[in-house]
OpenMM code with the backbone's topology and positions (N, CA, C; nanometers):
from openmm import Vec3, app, unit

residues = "UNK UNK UNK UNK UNK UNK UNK UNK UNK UNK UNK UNK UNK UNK UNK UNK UNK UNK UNK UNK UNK UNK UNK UNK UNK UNK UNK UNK UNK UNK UNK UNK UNK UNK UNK UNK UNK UNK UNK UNK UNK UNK UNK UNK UNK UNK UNK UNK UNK UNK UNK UNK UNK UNK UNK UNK UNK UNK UNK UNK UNK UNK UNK UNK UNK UNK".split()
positions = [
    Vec3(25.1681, 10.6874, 2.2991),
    Vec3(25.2039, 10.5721, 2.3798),
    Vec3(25.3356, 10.5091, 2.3330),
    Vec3(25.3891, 10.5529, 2.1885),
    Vec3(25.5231, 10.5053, 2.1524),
    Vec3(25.6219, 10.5128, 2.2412),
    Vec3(25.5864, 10.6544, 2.2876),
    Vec3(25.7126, 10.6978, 2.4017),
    Vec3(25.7347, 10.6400, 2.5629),
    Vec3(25.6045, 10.5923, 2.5564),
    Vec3(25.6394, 10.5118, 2.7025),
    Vec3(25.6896, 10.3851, 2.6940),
    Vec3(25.7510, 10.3353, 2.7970),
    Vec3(25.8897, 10.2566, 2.8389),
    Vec3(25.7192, 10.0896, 2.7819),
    Vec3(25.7545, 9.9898, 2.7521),
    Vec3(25.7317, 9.8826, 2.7628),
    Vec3(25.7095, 9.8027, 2.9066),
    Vec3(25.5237, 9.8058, 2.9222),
    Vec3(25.4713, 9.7616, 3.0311),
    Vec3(25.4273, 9.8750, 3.1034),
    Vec3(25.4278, 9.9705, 3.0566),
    Vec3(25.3863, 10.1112, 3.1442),
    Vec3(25.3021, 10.1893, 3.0469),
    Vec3(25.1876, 10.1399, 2.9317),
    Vec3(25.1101, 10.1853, 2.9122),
    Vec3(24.9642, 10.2058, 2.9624),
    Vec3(24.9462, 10.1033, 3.0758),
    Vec3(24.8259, 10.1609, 3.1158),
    Vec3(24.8460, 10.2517, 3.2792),
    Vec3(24.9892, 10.2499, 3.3051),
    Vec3(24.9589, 10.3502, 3.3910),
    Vec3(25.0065, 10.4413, 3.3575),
    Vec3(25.0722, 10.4470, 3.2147),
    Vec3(25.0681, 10.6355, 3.1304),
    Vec3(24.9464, 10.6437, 3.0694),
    Vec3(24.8117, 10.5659, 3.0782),
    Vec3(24.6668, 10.5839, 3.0271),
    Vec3(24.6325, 10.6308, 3.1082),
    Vec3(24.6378, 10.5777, 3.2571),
    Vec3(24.5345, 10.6329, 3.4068),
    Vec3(24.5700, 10.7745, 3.4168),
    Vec3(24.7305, 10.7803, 3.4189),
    Vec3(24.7710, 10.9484, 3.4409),
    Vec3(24.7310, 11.0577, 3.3601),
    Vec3(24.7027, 11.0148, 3.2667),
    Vec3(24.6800, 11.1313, 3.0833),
    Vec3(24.5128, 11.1341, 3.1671),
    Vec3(24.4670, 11.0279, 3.1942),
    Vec3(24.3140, 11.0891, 3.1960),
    Vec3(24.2999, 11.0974, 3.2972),
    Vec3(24.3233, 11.1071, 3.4608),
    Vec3(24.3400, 11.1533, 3.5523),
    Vec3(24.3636, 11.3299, 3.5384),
    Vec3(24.4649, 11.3403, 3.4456),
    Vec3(24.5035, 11.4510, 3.4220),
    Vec3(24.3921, 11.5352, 3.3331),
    Vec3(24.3507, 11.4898, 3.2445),
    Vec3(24.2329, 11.5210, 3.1313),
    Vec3(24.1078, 11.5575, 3.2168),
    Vec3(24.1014, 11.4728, 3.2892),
    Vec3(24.0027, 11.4768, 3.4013),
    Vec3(23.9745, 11.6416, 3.4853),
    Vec3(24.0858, 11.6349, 3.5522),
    Vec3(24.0860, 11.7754, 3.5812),
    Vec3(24.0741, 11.8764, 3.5241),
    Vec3(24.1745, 11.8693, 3.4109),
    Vec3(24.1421, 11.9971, 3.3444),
    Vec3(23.9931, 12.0137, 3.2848),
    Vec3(23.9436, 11.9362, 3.2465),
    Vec3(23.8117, 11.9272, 3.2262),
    Vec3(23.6872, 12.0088, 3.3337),
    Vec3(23.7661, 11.9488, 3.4734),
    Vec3(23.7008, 12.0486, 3.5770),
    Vec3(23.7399, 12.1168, 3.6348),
    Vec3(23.8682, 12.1685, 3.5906),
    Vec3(23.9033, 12.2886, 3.6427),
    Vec3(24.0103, 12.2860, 3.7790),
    Vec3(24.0505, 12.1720, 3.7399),
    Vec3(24.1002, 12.1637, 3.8863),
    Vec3(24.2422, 12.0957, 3.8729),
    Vec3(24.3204, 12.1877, 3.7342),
    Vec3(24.4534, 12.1207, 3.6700),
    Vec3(24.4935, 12.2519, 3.7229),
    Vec3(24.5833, 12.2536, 3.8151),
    Vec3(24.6649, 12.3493, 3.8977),
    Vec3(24.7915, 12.3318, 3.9212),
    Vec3(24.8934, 12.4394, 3.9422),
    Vec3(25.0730, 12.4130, 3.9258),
    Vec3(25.0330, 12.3443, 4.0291),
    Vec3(25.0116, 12.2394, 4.1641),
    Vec3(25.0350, 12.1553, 4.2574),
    Vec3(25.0072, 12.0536, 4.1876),
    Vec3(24.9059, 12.0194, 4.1067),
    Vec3(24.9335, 11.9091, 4.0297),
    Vec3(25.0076, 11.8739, 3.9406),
    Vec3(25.0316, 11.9981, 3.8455),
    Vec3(25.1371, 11.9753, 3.7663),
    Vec3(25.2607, 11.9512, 3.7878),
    Vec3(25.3060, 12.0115, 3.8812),
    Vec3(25.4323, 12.0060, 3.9977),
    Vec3(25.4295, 11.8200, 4.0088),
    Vec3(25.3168, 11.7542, 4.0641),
    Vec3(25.3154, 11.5781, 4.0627),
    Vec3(25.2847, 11.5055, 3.9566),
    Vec3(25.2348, 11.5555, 3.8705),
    Vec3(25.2317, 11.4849, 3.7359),
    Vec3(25.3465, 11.4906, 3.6413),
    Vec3(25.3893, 11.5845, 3.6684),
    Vec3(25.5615, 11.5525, 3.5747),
    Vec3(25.6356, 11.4735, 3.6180),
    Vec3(25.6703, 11.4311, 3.7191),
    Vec3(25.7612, 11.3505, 3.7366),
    Vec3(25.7003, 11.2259, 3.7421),
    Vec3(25.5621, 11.1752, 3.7841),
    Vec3(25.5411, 11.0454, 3.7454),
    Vec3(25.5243, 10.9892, 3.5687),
    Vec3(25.4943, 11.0949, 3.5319),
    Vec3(25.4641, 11.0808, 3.3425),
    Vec3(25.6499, 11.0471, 3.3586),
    Vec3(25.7379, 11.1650, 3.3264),
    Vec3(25.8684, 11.1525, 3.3148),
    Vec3(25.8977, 11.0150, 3.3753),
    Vec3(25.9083, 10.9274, 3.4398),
    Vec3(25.9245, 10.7704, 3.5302),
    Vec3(25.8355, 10.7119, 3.3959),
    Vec3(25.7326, 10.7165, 3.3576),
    Vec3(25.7204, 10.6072, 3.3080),
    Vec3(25.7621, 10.5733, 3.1429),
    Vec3(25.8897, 10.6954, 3.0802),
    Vec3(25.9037, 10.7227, 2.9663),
    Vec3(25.9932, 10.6504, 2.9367),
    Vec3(26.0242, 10.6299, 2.8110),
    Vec3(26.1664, 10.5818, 2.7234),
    Vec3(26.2898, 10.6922, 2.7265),
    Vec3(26.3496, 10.6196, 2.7942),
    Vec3(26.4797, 10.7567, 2.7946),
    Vec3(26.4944, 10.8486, 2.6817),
    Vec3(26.4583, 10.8059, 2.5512),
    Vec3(26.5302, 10.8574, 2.4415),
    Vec3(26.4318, 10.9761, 2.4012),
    Vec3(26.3103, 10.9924, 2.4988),
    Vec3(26.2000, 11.0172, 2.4700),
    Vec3(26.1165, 11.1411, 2.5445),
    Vec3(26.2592, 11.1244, 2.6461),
    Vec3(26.2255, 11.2507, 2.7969),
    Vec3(26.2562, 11.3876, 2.7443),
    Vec3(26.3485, 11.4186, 2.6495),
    Vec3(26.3681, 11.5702, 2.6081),
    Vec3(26.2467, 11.5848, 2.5448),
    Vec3(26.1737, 11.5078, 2.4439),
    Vec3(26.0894, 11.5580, 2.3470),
    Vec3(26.0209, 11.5837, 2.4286),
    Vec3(25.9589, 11.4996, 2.5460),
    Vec3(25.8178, 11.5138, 2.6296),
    Vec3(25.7893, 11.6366, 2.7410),
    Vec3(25.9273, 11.6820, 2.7956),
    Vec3(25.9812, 11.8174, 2.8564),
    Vec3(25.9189, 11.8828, 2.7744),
    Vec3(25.9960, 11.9273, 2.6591),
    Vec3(25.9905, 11.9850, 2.6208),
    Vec3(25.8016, 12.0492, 2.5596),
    Vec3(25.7413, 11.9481, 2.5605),
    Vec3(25.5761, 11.9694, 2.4885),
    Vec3(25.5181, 12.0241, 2.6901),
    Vec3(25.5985, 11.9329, 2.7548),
    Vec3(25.5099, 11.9448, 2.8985),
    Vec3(25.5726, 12.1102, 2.9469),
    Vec3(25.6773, 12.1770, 2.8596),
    Vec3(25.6764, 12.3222, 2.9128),
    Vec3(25.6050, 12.4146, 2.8584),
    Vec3(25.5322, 12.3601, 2.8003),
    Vec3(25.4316, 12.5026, 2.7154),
    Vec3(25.2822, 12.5105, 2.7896),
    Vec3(25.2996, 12.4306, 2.9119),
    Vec3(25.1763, 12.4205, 3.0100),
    Vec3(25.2726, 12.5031, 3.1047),
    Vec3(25.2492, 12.6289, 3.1382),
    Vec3(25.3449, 12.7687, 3.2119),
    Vec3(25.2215, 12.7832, 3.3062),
    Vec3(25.2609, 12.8942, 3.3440),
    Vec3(25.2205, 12.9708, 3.4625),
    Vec3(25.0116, 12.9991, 3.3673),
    Vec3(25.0212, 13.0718, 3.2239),
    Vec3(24.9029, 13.0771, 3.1711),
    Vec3(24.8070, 13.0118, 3.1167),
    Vec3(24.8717, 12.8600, 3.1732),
    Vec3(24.7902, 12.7849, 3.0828),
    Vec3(24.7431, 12.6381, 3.2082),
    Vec3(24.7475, 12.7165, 3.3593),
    Vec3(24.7016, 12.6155, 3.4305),
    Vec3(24.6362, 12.7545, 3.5430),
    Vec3(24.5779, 12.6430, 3.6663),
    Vec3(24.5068, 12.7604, 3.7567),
    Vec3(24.6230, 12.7639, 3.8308),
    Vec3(24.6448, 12.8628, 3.9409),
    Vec3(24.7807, 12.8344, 4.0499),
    Vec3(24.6300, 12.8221, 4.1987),
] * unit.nanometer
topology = app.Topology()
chain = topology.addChain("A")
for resn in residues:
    res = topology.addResidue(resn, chain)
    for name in ("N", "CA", "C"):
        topology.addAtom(name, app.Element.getBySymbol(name[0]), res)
């Protein structure tokens, strides 16, 4: 939560477990991932968007459903 921008921690809480959520049931797919990056990315600290890219690209093609 360090990395999110000030005043945007509980809707980088709803999204992480929205997101947790799914994968949990199976239902974390590149169409979601495709919409969950860019709202996570919006609610970050600028200084903070390469590191978070960078962890959010090791979720590829094998590590979600299509």
């Amino acid at each position: 939560m360090e990395r999110v921008r000030d005043g945007k921690q509980e809707d980088a809480k709803a999204l992480l477990n929205e997101s947790f959520s799914k994968q949990a049931n199976g239902n974390f797919n590149a169409e979601y991932l495709n919409s969950f990056i860019p709202k996570m990315i919006g609610l970050l600290k600028p200084e903070s968007i390469g590191e978070v890219k960078a962890v959010m690209s090791q979720f590829g093609p094998n590590q979600i459903k299509s």
